[in-house]
C-alpha positions as CSV (number, residue, x, y, z in Angstrom):
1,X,91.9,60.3,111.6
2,X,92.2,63.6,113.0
3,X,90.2,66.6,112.6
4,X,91.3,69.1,110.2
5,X,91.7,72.8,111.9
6,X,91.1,75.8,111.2
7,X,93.8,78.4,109.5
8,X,93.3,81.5,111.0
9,X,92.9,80.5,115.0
10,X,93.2,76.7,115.0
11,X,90.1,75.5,116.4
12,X,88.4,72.6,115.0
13,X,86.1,73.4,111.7
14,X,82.7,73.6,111.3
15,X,80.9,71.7,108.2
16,X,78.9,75.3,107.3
17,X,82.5,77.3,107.5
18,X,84.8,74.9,106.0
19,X,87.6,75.1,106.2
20,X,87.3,77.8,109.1
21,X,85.8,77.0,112.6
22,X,83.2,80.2,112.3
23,X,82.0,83.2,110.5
24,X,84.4,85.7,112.5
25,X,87.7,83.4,111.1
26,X,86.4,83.7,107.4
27,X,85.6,87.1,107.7
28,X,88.9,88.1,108.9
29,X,90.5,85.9,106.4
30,X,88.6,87.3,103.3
31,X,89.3,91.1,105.0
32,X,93.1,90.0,104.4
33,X,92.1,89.1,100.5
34,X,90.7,92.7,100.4
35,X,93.6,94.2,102.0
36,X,95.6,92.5,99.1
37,X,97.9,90.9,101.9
38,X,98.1,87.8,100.2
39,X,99.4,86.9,97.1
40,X,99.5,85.0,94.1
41,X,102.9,84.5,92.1
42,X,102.9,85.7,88.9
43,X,103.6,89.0,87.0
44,X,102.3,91.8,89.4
45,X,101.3,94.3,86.9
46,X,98.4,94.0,84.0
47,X,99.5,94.7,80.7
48,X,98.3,97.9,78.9
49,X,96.8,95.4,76.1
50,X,95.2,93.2,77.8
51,X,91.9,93.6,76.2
52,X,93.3,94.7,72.6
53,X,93.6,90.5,71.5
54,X,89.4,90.3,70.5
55,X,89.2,93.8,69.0
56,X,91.4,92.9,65.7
């Protein structure tokens, strides 16, 4: 079985980062989450109404 590795530099992981290798690699990773340079599909813009349902 082989050892998984990490996503951002390829390294094996480490139990207290999983599923990065270190600190550094999770840190740059969630930096990217902040930067909004990942995605999720789905509609890209919230609708004016969104909280409108629980007031009627």
């Amino acid at each position: 079985m082989s050892t998984p590795k990490c996503p951002e530099c390829g390294k094996p992981t480490v139990k207290d980062y999983r599923p990065f290798c270190s600190k550094r690699c999770a840190d740059v990773d969630l930096g990217r989450w902040f930067n909004e340079e990942y995605t999720l599909p789905g509609d890209s813009e919230i609708p004016d109404d969104i909280g409108e349902a629980g007031d009627r």
